[in-house]
N, C-alpha and C positions, 0 to 999 in steps of 0.2 A: 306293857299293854296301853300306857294311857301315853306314849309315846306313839305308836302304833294308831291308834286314836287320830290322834293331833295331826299325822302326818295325811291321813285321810280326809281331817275335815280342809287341810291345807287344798290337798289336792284337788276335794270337789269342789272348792271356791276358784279356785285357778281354774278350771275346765269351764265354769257359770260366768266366769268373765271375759274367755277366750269366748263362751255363746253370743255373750251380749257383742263385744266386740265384733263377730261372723256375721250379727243379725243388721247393727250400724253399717257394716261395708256391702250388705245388701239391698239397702235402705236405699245408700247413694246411689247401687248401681242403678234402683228402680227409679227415681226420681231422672235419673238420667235419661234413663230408656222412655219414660213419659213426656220427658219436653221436648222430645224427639219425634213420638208418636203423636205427639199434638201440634207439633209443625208438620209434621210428613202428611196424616190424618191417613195413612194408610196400617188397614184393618191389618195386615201382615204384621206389621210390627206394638201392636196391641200389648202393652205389658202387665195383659191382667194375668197370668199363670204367672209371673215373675212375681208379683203384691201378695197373689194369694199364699206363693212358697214363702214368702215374708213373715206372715199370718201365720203358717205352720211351724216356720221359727220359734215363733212368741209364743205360740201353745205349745209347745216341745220345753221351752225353759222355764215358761212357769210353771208345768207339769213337775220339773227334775227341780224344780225349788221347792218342792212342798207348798204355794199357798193355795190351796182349794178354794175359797171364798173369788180372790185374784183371777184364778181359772176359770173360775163359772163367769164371771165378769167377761171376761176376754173371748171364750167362746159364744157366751150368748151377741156380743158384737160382731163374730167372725158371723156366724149364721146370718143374722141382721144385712150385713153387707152383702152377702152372698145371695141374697134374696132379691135385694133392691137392683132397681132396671139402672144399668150400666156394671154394676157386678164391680170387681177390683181393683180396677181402670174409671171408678167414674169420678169425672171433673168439678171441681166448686171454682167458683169465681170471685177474687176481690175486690173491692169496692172499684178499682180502677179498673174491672175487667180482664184480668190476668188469670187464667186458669189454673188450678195447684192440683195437685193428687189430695184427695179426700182420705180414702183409703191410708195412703202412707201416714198421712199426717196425724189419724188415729195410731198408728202402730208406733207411729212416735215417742208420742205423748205415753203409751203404755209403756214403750222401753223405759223413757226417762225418767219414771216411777221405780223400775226395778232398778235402774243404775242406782239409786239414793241407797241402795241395800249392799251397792258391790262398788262401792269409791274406788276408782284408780287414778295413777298420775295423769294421764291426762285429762281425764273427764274434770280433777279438781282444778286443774287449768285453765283449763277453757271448754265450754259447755259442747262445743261442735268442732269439727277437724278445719281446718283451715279451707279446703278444700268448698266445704257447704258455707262456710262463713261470705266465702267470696261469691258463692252462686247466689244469696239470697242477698249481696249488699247491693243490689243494682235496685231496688223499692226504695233505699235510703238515698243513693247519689243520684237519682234523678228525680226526687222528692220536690216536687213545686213549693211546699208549704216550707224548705229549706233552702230551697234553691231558687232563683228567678227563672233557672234558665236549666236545661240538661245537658251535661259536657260536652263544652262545644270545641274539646281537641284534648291530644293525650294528656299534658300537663295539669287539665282541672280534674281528670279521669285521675288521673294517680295521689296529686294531693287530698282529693274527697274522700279517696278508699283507705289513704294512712292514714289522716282523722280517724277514721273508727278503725282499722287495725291498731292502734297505737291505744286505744280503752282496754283492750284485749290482750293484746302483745306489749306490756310500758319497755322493753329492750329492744322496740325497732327501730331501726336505722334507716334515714334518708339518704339512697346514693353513698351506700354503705363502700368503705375501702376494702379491696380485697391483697390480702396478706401476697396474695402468689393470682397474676392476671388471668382471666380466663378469656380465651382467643376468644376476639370479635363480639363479645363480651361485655358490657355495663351497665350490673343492676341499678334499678330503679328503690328496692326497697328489700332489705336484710331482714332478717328474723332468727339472730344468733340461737334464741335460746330453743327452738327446732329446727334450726341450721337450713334455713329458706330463705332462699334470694328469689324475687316476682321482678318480672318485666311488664309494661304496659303498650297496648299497642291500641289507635285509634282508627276503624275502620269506617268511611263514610261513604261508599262506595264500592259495587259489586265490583268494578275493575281492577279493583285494587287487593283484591284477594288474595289473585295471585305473588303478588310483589310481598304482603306483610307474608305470606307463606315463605316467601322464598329469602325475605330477612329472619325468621324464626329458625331455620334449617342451619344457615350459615352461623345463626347463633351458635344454634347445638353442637357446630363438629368440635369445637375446642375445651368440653364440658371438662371438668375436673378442678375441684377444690376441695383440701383437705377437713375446712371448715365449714363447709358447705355440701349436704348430701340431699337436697331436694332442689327442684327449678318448676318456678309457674311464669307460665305466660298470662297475664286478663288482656283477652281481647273483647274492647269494647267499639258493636255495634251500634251507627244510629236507625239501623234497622235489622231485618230479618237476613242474612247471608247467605252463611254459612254454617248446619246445626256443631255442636261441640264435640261430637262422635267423631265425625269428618275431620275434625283438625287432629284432633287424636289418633285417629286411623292415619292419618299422613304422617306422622310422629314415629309409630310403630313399621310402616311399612317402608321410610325412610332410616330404620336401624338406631334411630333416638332410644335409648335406656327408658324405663317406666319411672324412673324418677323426675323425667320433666312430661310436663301437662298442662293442658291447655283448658284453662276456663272464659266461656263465652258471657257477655254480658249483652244482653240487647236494650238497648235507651227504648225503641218505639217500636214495641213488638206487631206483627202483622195485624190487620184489621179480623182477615179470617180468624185469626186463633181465640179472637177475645169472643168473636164468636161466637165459635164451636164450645168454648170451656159455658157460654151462658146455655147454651141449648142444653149443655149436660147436666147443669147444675138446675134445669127445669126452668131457667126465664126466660121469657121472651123477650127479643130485642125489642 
């Protein structure tokens, strides 16, 4: 019986951290789908029913957790938000004028409270996937207060970004050797101990879209390492391009595996956007 027991309380803790886990890879999807709808700024792609199923998430597992005090917390927020003019989808603005998801960034902060309840290996790792680490380091390497200047080619773009991977990650590797070559092939930056190799590419020019695409592709046909099961590209914008869907969408519909991925950095994000995130956040320019 108290065998029986044990195996159940096993069980519903593995299923409350496979939640939390489902709710973090929805999280990203939506942050995704919002810096996309805030460059497009078309109403079709609007990702407030994606935030809100986010929200329904977090009150579905804090529900199946028992904490009622927690719940009342979380729903009287879901209402709250649900009421306010912009709804799911509305915008706040950084001090530099960069518009963030509101909305997500509360269901965040509510996740990262329950995770303190359900430790797993990676969360004791490292606080974010590597994936969000890399979307939100682009306020740090282009940081005036750190920087004179914002990278002004790929080389100070990839040395900045292993500076702070390497706080995070202490086993990365610079132009890491690879055991067995990978065609057409030569990372920038290793990360044995979740088995990811990053490439960087410096984009400054709409013209040239085509050509880093068509060097990314060529990368891919020769993918395979035994120590190695992940591949990221950072391509870094000095301006607005290309959104990160797009490059991805090319990834997939060019027959690339979902293990390689493309994250966008833009150094000097459009004028309109920082606009649109103030009008949302109720300031006036």
């Amino acid at each position: 019986m108290r065998d029986s027991r044990l195996r159940s309380a096993v069980n519903e803790a593995n299923s409350i951290r496979e939640a939390i886990t489902s709710l973090r890879s929805s999280l990203q999807n939506m942050r995704r789908a919002f810096d996309d709808w805030v460059e497009t700024g078309d109403e079709w792609d609007n990702p407030r029913w994606g935030i809100e199923k986010c929200y329904l998430q977090l009150l579905g597992l804090v529900e199946a957790m028992g904490l009622q005090e927690f719940y009342k917390m979380v729903y009287s927020e879901y209402l709250n938000e649900k009421a306010l003019k912009g709804g799911f989808s509305r915008a706040g603005a950084t001090p530099d004028g960069e518009p963030y998801p509101v909305v997500i960034s509360t269901i965040a902060q509510f996740l990262a409270a329950i995770e303190q309840f359900f430790p797993n290996k990676e969360t004791t790792v490292v606080s974010k996937d590597l994936l969000q680490i890399l979307r939100d380091i682009h306020y740090t390497i282009t940081d005036r207060a750190l920087f004179q200047k914002v990278p002004q080619n790929e080389n100070e773009v990839h040395i900045r970004i292993e500076g702070i991977l390497k706080c995070v990650f202490p086993d990365l590797k610079h132009k890491p050797a690879l055991n067995k070559p990978i065609k057409n092939f030569e990372p920038d930056t290793g990360i044995p101990s979740i088995k990811t190799l990053i490439e960087y590419k410096f984009l400054s020019n709409a013209e040239s879209v085509a050509t880093i695409a068509d060097e990314v592709l060529a990368d891919t046909r020769g993918y395979y390492a035994k120590d190695w099961s992940q591949f990221i590209y950072v391509i870094y914008e000095t301006n607005r391009f290309k959104p990160e869907r797009e490059w991805n969408q090319l990834l997939r519909e060019s027959g690339v595996p979902e293990n390689t991925k493309i994250v966008v950095l833009s150094g000097e994000p459009a004028k309109d956007v920082k606009k649109k995130a103030r009008l949302s956040s109720g300031k006036k320019s």
